[in-house]
C-alpha positions as CSV (number, residue, x, y, z in Angstrom):
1,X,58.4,83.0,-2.9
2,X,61.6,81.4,-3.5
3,X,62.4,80.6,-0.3
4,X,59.0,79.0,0.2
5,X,59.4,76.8,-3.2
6,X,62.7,75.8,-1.5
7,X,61.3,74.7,1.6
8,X,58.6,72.9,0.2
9,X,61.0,70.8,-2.0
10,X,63.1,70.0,0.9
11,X,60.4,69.0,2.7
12,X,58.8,66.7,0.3
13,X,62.6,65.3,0.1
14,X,62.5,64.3,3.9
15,X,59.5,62.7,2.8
16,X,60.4,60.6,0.2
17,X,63.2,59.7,2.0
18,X,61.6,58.9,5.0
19,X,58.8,56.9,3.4
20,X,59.9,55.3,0.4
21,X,61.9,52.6,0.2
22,X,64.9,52.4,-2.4
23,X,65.9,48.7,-4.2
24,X,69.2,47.4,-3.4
25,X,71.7,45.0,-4.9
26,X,74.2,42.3,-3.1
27,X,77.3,41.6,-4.6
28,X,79.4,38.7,-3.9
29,X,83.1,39.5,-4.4
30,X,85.9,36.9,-4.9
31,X,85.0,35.6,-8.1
32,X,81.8,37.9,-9.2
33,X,83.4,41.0,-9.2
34,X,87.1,40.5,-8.3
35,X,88.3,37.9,-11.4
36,X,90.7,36.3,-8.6
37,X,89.8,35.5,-5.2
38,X,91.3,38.1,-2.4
39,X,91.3,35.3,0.2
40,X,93.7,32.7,-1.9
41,X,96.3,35.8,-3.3
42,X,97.0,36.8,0.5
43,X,97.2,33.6,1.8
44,X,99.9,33.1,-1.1
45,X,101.3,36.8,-0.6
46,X,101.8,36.0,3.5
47,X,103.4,32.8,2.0
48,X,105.9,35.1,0.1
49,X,106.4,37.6,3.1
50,X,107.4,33.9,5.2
51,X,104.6,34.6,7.1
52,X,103.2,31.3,7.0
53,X,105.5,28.2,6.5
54,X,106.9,27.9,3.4
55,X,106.2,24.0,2.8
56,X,102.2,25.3,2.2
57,X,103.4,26.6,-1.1
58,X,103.8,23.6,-2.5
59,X,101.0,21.4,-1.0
60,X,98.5,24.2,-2.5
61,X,100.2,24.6,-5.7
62,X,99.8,20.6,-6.1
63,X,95.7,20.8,-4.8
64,X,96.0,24.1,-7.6
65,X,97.4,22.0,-10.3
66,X,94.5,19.1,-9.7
67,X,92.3,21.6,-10.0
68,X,93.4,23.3,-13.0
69,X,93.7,20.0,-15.0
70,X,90.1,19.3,-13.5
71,X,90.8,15.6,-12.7
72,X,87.9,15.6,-10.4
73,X,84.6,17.4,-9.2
74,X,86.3,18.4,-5.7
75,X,89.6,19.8,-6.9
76,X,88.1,23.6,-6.0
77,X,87.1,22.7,-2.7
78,X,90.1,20.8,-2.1
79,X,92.2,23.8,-3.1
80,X,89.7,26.1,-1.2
81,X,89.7,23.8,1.9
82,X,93.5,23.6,2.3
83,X,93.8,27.5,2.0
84,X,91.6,28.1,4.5
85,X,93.1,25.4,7.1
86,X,96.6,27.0,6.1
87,X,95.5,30.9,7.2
88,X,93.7,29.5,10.3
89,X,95.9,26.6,11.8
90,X,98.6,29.8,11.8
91,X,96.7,32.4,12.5
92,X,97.3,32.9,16.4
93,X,101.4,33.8,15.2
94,X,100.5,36.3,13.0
95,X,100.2,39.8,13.4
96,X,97.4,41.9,12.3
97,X,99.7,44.3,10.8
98,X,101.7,41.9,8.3
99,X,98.8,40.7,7.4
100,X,97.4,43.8,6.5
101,X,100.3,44.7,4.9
102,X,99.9,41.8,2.6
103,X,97.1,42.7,1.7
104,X,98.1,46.0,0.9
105,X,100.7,44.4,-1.8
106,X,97.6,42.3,-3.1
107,X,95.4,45.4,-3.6
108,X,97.5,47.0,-5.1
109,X,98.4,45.3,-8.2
110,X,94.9,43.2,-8.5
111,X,92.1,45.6,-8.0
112,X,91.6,46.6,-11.1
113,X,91.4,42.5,-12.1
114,X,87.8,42.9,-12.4
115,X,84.7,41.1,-14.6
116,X,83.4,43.5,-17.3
117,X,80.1,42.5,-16.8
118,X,79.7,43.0,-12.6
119,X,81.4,46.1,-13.4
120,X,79.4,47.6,-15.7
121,X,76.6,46.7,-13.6
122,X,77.5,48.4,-10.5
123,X,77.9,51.1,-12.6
124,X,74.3,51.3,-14.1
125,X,72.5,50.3,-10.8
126,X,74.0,53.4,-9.3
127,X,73.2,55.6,-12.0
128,X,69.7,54.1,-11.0
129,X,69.8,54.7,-7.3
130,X,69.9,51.4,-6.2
131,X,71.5,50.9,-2.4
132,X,75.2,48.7,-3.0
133,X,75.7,46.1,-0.9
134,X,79.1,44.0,-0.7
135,X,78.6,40.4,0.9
136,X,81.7,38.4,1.0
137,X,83.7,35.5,2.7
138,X,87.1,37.2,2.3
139,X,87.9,39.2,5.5
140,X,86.3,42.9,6.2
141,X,90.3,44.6,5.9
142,X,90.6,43.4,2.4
143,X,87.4,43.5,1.1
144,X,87.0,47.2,2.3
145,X,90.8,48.1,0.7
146,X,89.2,46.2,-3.0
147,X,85.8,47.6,-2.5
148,X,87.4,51.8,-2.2
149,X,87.1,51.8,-6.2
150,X,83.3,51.1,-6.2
151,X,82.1,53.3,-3.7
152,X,79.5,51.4,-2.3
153,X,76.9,52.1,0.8
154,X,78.0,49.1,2.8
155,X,80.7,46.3,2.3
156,X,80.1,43.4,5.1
157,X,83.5,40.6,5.0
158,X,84.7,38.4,7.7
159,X,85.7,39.5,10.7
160,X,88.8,38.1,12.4
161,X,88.9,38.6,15.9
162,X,92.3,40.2,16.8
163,X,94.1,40.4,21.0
164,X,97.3,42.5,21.7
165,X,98.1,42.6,17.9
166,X,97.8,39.0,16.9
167,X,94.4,37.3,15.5
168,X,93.0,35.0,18.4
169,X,92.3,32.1,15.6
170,X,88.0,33.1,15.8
171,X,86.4,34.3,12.9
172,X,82.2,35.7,12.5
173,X,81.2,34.3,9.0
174,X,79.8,35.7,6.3
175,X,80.0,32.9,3.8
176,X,77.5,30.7,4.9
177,X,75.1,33.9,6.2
178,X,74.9,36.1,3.8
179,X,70.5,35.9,3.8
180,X,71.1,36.8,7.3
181,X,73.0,39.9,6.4
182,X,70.4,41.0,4.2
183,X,67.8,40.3,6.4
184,X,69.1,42.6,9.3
185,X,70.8,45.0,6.4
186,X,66.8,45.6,4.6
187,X,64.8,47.0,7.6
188,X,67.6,49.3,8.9
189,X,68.2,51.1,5.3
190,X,64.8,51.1,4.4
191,X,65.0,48.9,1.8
192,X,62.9,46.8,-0.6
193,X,62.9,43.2,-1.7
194,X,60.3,44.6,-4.9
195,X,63.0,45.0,-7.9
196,X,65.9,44.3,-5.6
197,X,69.1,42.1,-7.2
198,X,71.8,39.8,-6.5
199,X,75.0,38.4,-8.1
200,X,77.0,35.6,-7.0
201,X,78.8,32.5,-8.3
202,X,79.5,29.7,-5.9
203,X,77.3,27.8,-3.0
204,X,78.0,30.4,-0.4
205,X,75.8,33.3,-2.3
206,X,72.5,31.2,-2.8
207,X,71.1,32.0,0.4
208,X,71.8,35.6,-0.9
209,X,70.5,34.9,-4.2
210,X,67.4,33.3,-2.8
211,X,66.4,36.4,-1.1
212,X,66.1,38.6,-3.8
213,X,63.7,39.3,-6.8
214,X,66.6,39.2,-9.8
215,X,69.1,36.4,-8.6
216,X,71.7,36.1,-11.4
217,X,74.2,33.3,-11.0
218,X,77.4,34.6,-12.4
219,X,80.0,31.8,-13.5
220,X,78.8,29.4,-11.5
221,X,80.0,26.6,-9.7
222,X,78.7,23.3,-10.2
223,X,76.2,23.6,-7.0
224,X,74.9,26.8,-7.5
225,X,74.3,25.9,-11.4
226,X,71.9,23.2,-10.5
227,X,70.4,25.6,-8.1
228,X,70.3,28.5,-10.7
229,X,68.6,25.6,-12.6
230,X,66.2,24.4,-10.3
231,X,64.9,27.7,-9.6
232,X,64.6,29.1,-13.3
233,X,67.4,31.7,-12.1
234,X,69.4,33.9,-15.1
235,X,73.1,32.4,-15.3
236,X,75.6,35.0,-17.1
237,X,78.8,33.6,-18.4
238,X,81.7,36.0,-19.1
239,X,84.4,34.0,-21.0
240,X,87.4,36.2,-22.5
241,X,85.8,39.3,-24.0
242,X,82.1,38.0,-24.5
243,X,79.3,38.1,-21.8
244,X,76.7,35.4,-22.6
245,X,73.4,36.0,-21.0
246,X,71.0,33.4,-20.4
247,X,67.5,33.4,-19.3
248,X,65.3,30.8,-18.6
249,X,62.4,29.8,-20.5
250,X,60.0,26.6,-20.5
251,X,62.6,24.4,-18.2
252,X,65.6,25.3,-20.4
253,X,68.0,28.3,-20.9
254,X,67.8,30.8,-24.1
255,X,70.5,33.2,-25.0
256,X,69.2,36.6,-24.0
């Protein structure tokens, strides 16, 4: 009798599993759930190790500065831009193993540099069986080393391309892709769109947040602001130790 309950419970398990489909959020990461971007603390770590030139230090603190005394609407870009040209116009002389090594030093005193609110949140969903995903535009070594603490089902980054120790220079983007992720991520989980979530705060995530039933734009960036706007999405803004909720409502926003 008891084995018989046992196999009938197991059985209508495979079912379920089989059959139904389970909801799924995507998380961006630099700047949604890490509070400061992986990508721009290695670049400034490999800086520190001398592995990239020195002179980059002070031609990104300068774009950093313009930025931070917001003296116009491209400062973030331009800081973002130069980063990126100042990891890939070097890449080719540095070895995959001092990279990861700075990353290493990164991780470990920044992981738990995190927003309350994507925390908590990661927290609940999984309580509520939702399937984790991790979309991000930092690369697929360091997102995996920040992403340990969350325990999530998959973590997608960047991919650098690496040849007898040393990156070649290529890359496969995420940043730009991350719908495309999802699209080929849904099918093969067994996954569904009905209830499913996303959180992201900069251009790079709408394509994510667009493919989703709760987009929530999380600090966002001027672009994906107007987006968030355009599309009556729910904008969160977490500002010291308050979290400010807003949802939309007649073609304006209303503090949840």
């Amino acid at each position: 009798m008891f084995i018989g309950k046992c196999v009938n419970e197991l059985i209508i398990q495979i079912v379920y599993t089989i059959f139904m489909k389970r909801k799924f959020a995507a998380f961006d990461i630099d700047g949604t759930i890490a509070r400061n971007a992986l990508f721009f603390q290695i670049v400034d770590q490999l800086i520190t190790d001398g592995k990239l030139p020195i002179e980059a230090r002070a031609k990104l603190d300068e774009k950093y500065t313009t930025y931070r005394n917001r003296e116009h609407d491209q400062a973030y870009k331009d800081y973002s831009n130069l980063a990126v040209d100042t990891l890939f116009k070097n890449m080719t002389n540095l070895k995959v193993k001092d990279y990861q090594k700075a990353v290493d030093k990164v991780i470990a005193r920044s992981h738990k540099h995190v927003y309350v609110y994507t925390r908590d949140l990661i927290s609940r969903l999984k309580t509520e069986g939702y399937f984790l995903i991790a979309l991000s535009g930092s690369e697929m070594y360091a997102v995996n080393q920040f992403m340990k603490q969350f325990d999530f089902d998959i973590v997608i980054g960047e991919t650098y391309f690496e040849k007898d120790g040393y990156f070649t220079g290529e890359a496969e983007e995420v940043y730009r892709n991350k719908d495309r992720f999802l699209k080929k991520l849904i099918p093969e989980n067994n996954l569904t769109i009905e209830g499913s979530l996303a959180v992201g705060d900069s251009a790079g995530d709408i394509s994510m947040l667009a493919h989703v039933q709760n987009p929530i734009a999380f600090n966002p960036e001027d672009s994906l602001y107007e987006e968030a706007k355009k599309n009556g999405w729910k904008i969160v803004i977490e500002r010291k130790n308050v979290i400010y909720e807003l949802e939309p409502k007649n073609g304006s926003y209303l503090l949840a």
